[in-house]
C-alpha positions as CSV (number, residue, x, y, z in Angstrom):
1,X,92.4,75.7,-74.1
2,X,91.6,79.4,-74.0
3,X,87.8,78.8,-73.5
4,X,89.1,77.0,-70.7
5,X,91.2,79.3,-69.1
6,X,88.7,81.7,-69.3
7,X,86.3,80.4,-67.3
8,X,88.3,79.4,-64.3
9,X,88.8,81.1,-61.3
10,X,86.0,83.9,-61.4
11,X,82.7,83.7,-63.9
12,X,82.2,86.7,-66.4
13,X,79.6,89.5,-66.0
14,X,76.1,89.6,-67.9
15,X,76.9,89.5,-71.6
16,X,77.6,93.2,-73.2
17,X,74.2,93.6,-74.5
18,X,72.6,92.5,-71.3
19,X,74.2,95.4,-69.4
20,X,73.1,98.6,-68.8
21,X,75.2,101.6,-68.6
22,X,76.4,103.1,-64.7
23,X,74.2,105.4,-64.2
24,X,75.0,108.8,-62.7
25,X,73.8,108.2,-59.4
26,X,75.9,104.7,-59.0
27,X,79.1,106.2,-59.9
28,X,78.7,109.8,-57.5
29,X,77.8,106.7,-54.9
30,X,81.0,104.3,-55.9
31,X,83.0,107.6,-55.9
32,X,81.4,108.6,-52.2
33,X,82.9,105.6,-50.7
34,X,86.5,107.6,-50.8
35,X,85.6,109.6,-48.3
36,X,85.8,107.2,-45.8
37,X,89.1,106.1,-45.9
38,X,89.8,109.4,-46.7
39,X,88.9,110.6,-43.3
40,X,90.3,107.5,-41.5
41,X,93.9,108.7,-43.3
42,X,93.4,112.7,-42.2
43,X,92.6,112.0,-39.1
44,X,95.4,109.0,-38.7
45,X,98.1,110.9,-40.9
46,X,98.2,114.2,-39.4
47,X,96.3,114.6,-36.4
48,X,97.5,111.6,-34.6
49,X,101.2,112.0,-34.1
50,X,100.0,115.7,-32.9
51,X,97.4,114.3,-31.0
52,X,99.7,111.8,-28.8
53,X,103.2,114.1,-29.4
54,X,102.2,117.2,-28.4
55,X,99.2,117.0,-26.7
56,X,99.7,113.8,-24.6
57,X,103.3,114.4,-24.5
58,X,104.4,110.7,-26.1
59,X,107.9,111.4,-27.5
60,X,107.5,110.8,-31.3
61,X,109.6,107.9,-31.9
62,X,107.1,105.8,-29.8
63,X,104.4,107.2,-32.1
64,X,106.0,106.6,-35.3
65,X,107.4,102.9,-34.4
66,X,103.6,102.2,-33.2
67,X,102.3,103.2,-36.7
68,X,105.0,101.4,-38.5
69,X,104.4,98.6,-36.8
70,X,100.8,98.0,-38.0
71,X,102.1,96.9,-41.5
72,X,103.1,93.5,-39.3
73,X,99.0,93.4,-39.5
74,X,98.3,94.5,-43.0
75,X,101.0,92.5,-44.5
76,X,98.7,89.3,-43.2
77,X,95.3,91.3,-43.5
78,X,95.4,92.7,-46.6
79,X,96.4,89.7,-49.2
80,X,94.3,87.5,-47.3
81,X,91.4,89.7,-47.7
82,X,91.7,91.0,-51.3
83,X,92.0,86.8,-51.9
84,X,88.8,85.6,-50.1
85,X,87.0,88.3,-51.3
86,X,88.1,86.8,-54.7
87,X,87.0,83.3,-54.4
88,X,84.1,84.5,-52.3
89,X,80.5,83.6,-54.0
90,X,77.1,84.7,-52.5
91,X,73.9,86.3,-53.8
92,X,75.7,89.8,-53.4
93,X,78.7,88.9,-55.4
94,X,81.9,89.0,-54.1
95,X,82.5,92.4,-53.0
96,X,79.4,94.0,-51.3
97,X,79.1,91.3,-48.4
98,X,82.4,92.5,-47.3
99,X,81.9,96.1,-47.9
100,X,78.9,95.8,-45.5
101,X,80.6,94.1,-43.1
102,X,83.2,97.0,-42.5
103,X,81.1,99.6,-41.4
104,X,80.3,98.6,-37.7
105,X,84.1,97.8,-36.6
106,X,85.6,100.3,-38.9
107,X,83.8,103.2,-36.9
108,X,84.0,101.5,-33.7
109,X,87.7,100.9,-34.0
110,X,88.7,104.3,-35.3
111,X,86.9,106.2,-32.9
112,X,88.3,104.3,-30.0
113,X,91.9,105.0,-31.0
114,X,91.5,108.5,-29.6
115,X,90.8,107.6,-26.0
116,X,93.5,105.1,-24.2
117,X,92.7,105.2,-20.4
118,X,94.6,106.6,-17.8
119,X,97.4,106.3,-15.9
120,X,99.8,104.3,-19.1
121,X,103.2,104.9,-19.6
122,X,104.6,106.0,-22.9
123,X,105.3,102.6,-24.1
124,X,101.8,101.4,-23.1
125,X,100.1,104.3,-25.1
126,X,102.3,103.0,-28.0
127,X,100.9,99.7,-27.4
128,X,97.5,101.1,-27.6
129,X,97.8,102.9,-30.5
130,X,99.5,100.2,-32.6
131,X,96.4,97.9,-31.5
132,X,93.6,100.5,-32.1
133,X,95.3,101.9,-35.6
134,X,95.9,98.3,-36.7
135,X,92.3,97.0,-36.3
136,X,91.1,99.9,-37.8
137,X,93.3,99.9,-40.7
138,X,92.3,96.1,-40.9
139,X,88.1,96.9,-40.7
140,X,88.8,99.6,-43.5
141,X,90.7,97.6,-45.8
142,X,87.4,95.1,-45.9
143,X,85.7,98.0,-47.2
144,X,88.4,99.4,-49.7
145,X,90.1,97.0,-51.4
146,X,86.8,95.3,-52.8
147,X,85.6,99.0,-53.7
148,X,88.3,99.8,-55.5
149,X,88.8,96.3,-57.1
150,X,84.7,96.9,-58.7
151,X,86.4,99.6,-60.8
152,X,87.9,97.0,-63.5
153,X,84.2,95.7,-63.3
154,X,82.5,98.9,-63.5
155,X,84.1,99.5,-67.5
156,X,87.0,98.3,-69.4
157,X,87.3,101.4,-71.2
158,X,90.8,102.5,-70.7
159,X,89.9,106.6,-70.4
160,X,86.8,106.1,-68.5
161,X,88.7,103.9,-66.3
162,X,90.8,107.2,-65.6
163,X,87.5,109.4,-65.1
164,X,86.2,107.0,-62.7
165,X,89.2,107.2,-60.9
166,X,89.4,110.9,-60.8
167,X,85.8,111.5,-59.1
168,X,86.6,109.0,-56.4
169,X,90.0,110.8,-56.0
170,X,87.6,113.8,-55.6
171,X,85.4,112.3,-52.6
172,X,88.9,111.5,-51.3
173,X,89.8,114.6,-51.1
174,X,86.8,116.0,-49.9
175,X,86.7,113.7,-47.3
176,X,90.3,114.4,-46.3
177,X,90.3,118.4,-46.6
178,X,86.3,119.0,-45.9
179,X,86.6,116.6,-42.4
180,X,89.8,118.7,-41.9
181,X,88.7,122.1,-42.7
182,X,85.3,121.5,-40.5
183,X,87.0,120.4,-37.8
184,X,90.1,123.1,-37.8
185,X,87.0,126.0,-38.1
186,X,84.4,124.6,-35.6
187,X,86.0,121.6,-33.3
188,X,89.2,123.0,-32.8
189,X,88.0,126.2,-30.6
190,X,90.7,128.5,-29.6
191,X,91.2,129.5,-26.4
192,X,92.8,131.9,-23.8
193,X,94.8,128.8,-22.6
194,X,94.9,127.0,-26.2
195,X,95.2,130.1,-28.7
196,X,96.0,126.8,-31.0
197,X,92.6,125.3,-31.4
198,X,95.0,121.6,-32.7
199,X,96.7,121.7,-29.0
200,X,93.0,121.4,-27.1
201,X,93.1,118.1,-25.7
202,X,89.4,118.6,-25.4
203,X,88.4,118.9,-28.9
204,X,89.9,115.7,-29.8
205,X,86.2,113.8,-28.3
206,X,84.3,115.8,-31.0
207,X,86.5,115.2,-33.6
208,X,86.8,111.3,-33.2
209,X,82.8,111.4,-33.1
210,X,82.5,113.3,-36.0
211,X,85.7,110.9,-38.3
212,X,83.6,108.1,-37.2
213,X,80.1,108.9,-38.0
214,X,81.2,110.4,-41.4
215,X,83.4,106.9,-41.8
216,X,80.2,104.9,-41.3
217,X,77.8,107.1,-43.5
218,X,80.2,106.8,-46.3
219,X,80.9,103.1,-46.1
220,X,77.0,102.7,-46.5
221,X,76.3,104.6,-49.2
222,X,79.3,103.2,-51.6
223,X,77.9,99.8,-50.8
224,X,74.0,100.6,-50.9
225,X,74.5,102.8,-54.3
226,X,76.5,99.9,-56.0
227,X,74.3,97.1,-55.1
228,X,71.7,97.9,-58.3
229,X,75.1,96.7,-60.3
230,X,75.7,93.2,-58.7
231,X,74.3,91.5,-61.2
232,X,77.0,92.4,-63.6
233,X,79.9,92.6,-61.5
234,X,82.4,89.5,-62.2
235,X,81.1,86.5,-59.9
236,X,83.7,83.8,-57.9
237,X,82.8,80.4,-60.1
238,X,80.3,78.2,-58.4
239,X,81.5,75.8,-56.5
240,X,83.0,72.3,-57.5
241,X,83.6,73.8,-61.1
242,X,87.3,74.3,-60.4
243,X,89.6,72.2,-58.2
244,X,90.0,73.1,-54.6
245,X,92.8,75.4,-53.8
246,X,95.0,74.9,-50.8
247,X,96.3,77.1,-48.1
248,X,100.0,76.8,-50.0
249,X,97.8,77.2,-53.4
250,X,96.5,80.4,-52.4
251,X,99.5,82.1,-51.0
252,X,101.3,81.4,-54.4
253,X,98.7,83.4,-56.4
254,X,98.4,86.1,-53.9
255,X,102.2,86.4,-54.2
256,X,102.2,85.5,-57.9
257,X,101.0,89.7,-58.4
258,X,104.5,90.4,-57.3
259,X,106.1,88.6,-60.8
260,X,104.1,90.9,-62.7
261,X,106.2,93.7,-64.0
262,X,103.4,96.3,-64.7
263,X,102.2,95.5,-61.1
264,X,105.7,95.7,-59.7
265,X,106.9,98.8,-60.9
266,X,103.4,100.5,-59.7
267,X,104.1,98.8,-56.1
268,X,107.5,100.2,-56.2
269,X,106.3,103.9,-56.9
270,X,103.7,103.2,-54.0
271,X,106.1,102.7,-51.6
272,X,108.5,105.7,-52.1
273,X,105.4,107.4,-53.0
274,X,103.3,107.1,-50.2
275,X,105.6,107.0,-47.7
276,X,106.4,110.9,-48.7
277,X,102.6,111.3,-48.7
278,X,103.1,109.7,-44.4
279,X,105.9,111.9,-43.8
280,X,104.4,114.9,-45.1
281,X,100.8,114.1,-43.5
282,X,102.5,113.7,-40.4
283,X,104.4,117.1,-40.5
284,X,102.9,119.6,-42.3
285,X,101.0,120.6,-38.9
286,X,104.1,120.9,-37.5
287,X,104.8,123.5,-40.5
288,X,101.7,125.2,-40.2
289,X,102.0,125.4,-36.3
290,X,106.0,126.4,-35.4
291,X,107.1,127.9,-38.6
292,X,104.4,129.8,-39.7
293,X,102.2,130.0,-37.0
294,X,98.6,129.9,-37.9
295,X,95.6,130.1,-36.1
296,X,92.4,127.3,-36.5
297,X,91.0,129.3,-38.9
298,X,93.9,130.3,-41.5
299,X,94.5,126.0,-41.4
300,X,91.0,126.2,-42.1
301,X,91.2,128.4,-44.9
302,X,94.3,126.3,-46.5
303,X,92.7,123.0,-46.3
304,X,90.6,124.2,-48.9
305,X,93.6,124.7,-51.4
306,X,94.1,120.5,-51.9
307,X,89.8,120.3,-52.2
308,X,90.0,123.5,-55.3
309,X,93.0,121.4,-56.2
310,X,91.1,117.8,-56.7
311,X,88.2,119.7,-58.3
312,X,91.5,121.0,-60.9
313,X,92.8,117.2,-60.6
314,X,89.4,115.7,-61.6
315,X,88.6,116.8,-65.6
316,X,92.6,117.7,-66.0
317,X,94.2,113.8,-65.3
318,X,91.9,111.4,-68.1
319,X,93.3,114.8,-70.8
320,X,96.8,114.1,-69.6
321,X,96.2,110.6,-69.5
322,X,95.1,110.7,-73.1
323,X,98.0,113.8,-74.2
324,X,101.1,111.9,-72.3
325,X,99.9,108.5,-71.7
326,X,99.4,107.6,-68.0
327,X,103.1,106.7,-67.6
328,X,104.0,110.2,-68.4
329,X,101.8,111.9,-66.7
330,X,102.5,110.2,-63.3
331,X,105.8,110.6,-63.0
332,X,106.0,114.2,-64.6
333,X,103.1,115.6,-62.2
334,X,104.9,113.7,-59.2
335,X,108.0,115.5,-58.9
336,X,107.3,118.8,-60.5
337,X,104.2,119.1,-58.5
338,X,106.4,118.0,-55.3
339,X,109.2,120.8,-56.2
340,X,106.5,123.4,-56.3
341,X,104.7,122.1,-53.1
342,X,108.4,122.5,-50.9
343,X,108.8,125.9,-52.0
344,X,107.8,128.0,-49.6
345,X,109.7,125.6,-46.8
346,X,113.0,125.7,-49.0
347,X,112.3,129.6,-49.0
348,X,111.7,129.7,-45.8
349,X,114.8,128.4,-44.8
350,X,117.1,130.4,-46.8
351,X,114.8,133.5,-45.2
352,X,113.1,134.1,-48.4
353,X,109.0,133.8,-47.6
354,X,106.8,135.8,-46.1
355,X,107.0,135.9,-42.5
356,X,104.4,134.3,-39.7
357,X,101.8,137.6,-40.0
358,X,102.3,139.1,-43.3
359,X,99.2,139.1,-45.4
360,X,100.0,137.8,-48.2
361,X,101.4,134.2,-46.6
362,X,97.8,133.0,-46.3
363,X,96.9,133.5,-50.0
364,X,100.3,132.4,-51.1
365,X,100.5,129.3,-49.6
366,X,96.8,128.6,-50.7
367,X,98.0,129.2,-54.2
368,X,101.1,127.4,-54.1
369,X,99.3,124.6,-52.5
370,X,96.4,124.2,-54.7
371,X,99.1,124.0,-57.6
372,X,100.9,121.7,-55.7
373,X,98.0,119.4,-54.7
374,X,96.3,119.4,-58.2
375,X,99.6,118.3,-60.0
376,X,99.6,115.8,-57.2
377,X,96.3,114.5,-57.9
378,X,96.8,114.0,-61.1
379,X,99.8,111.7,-60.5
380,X,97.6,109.7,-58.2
381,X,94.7,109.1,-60.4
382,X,96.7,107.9,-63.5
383,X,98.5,105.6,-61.4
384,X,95.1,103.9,-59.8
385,X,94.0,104.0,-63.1
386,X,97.3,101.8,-64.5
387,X,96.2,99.3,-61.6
388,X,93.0,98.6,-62.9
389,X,94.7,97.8,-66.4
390,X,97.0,95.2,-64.7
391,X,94.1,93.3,-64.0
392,X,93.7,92.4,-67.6
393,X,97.4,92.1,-68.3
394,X,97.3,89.8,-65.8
395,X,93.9,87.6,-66.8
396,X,95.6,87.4,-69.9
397,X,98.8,85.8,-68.4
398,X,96.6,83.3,-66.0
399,X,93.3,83.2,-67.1
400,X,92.7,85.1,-63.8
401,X,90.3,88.0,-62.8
402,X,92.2,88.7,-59.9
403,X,91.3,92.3,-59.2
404,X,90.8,91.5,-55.4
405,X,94.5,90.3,-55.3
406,X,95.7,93.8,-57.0
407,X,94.0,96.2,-55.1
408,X,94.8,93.8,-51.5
409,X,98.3,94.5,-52.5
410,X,98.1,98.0,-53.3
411,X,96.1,98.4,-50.5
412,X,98.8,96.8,-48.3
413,X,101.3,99.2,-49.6
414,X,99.4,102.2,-49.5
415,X,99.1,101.4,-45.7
416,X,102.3,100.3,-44.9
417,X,104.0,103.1,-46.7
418,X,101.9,105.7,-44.6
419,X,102.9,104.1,-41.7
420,X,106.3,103.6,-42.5
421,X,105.8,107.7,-44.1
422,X,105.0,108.5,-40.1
423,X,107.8,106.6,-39.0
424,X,109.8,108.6,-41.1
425,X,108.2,111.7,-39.7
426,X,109.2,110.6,-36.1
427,X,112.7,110.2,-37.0
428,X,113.0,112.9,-38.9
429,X,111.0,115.4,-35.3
430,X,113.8,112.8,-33.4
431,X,116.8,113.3,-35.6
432,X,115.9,117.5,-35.4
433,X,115.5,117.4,-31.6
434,X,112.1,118.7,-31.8
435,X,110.6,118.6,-28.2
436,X,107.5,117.5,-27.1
437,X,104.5,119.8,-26.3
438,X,106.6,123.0,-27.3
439,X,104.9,126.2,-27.3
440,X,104.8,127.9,-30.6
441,X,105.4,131.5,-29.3
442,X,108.5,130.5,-27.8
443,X,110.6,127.6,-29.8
444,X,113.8,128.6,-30.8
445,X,114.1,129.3,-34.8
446,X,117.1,126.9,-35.2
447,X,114.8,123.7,-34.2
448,X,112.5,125.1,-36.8
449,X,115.1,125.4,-39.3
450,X,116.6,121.7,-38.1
451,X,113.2,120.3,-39.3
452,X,113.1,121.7,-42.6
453,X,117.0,121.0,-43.5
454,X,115.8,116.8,-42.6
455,X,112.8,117.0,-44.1
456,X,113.0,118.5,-47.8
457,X,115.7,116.3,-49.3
458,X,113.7,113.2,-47.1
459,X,110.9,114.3,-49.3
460,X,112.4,115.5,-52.8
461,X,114.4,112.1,-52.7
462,X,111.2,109.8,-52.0
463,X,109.5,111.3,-54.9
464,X,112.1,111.0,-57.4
465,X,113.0,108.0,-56.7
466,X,109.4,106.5,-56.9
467,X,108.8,108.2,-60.0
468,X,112.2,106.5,-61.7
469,X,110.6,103.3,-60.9
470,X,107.4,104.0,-63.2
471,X,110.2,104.0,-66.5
472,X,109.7,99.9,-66.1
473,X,105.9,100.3,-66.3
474,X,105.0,98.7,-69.9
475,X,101.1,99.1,-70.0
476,X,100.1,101.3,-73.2
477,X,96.7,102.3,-74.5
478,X,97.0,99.8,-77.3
479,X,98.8,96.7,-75.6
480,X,95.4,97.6,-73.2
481,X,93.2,97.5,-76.2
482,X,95.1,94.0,-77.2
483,X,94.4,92.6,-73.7
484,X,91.0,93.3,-73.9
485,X,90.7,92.2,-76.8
486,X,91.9,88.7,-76.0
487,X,89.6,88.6,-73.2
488,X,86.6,88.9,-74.9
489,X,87.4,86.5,-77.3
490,X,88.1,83.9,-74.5
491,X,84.7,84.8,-72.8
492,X,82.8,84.2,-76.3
493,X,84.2,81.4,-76.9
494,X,83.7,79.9,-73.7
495,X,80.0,80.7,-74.2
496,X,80.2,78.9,-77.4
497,X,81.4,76.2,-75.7
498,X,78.8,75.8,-72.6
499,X,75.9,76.3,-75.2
500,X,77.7,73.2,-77.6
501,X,77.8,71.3,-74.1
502,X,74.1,71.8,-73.3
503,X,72.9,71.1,-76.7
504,X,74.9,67.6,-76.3
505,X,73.2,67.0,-72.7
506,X,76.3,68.6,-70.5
507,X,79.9,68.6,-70.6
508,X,81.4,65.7,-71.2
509,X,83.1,63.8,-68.5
């Protein structure tokens, strides 16, 4: 029965012995591929409310509901991707083919989000954006979900699962805060009439070139520098081996992720999680701009603080992982790395900080935010890591490889709750009467001050929460260890089994 179970749904890799270690250069590629949606979520999290708020003049609610609308799309897109990709079989497995195919629209798609034609009204710029943001969330998730559902694939070791993990949260980051800081110290020129480089509607035609070609670069190289390991990457099982599944068959395993408890709990941080991730994406230029009032190239300067902090992040999370357990480690690094992060705003509020021009704000906030960002990171990296561990809780459950499934869903949610995070953000601008294309020389301090009194508990509370939810998480290094285990023992003994039936002449019928 086992033997049996173990071979449906998807086919094993190349025996153990057959495999050869990832080398070096495959995993720097599989952990290049971050930077792609990495840009697509700087550019999409914090530039475009700015972009069509203050620059176009699009009252922020618009904005936000447009955003949050797009999970509509991803709640269809993204299960029925991570599924197909699944059951998909072809000679470059069941990832790559769709990892290719997301380069062209991806790019195409993002980088016409930036330029609606003239003449609409604000509710027809919402419509545009909602379209444009969708497909391109859509294109990306092609590419994303199958690379992150290879990591299971790439090593069942539970640590090196967290290493592998932490150098693609390191492209990520360098994608987010190396586009950002490029952009904010040579596309975002300031100017006599725009002495705030982020306000020049001008720029924004470089910067959308730029997002896309680096979207596109990075999308090929993840797929090109994993395509040496197809061969031992978990294959769908040929065709006619297993019974046909139906539309209603399908839909019940995509939704059957949602009865595991491991799974659940992780979604459930997700959500609270990165929605706080969308709401402070979606802000913190506003921070940066009206309260403290930097220029292109002190925003420059502090975008660096999250890339020092990744390069902490990377070594520091698989040693907490191994110290505190993954568990642990998440939840503790969330909220005491959030606390630290909304200092200087909770300071500034009680008129505290450092005021906009004193020189010590630049190198304190670059502190505090590379503190911040790193305990962040690690939060992040342990919890991708419990993902790829809930594959095998769940194979051994189902008899099911269902990686593509997981990371769909998580994928979904990651989306969603950034959208729903910018949502947030616009009724957070709406609730504090913000207005639209103020000038930072001359907004009055009590708007400012309206912002921050909505947004820190918004943010403090979304953390916490999330982070309670992880306490139902029950994945441990050794109930791991057991799983895989199990596993292996199905896989050899389904072996032993095909090589009984091709002795005897084929499987009996």
């Amino acid at each position: 029965m086992n033997a049996t179970r173990a071979a449906q749904g998807d086919a094993p890799a190349a025996e153990t012995a057959a495999v050869p270690p990832v080398t070096l250069g495959t995993r720097l590629s599989y952990g290049a591929g971050a930077m792609a949606n990495g840009i697509k979520g700087a550019a999409f999290s914090s530039y475009l409310m700015l972009y069509f708020n203050q620059v176009i003049g699009v009252p922020a609610a618009i904005v936000g509901t447009a955003l949050a609308c797009t999970l509509l799309v991803d709640a269809i897109v993204d299960p029925f991707l991570g599924r197909w990709a699944d059951v998909t079989r072809s000679r470059w497995g069941r990832r790559h083919p769709f990892m290719y195919a997301a380069a062209v629209p991806t790019t195409i798609f993002f980088f016409l989000t930036w330029f609606p034609p003239d003449g609409l009204s604000h509710v027809q710029l919402g419509f545009w954006i909602f379209a444009f943001a969708a497909t391109t969330r859509a294109a990306i998730s092609a590419f994303e979900i199958n690379a992150s559902a290879m990591a299971p694939e790439l090593t069942g070791d539970y640590n090196e699962r967290t290493r592998l993990f932490s150098l693609r949260y390191w492209f990520g980051y360098a994608g987010v805060y190396g586009f950002t800081a490029f952009s904010l110290a040579f596309i975002f020129i300031e100017s006599p009439e725009y002495p705030r480089g982020q306000l020049n509607p001008a720029s924004y035609a470089n910067f959308a070139a730029l997002g896309a070609v680096l979207i596109f670069i990075a999308i090929l190289i993840c797929a090109a520098g994993t395509h040496n390991r197809i061969p031992y990457l978990r294959q769908a099982a040929p065709a006619g081996s297993t019974p046909k599944l139906r539309l209603r068959d399908h839909l019940a395993e995509m939704f059957a992720a949602f009865r595991n408890r491991a799974f659940l709990a992780i979604f459930g941080f997700g959500v609270f999680k990165y929605t706080a991730i969308g709401l402070y994406s979606a802000t913190t230029l506003y921070f940066s701009t009206f309260l403290f009032k930097l220029d292109t190239t002190q925003l420059a300067l502090l975008t660096l603080d999250s890339f020092v902090a990744a390069t902490i992040a990377a070594p520091l999370a698989p040693i907490f992982s191994r110290w505190l357990g993954k568990r642990t480690s998440s939840m503790v690094f969330a909220v005491l790395g959030v606390a630290i992060g909304l200092s200087p705003l909770l300071l500034s509020l009680l008129g505290l900080f450092f005021v906009p021009g004193d020189p010590l704000l630049v190198p304190t906030l670059f502190v505090i935010g590379a503190v911040y960002g790193a305990m962040v990171a690690v939060s992040l990296i342990n919890t991708s890591s419990m993902l790829a561990d809930v594959v095998e809780e769940s194979a051994v459950e189902t008899g099911r490889h269902t990686a593509g499934t997981f990371f769909a869903a998580s994928s979904f949610m990651q989306q969603c709750s950034n959208a729903l995070g910018i949502f947030v953000a616009g009724l957070v601008l709406a609730w504090s009467e913000f207005p639209e294309q103020a000038d930072p020389a001359t907004i009055a301090r009590p708007v400012v001050d309206s912002l921050l009194l909505h947004y820190i508990p918004t943010s403090i509370s979304l953390w916490t929460i999330g982070a309670l939810i992880l306490v139902f998480y029950p994945i441990t290094r050794a109930r791991h260890e057991r799983n895989m285990e199990i596993l292996r023992a199905r896989e050899a003994e389904a072996r032993e089994q095909e090589q009984r039936d091709a002795a005897l002449g084929g499987p009996a019928r």
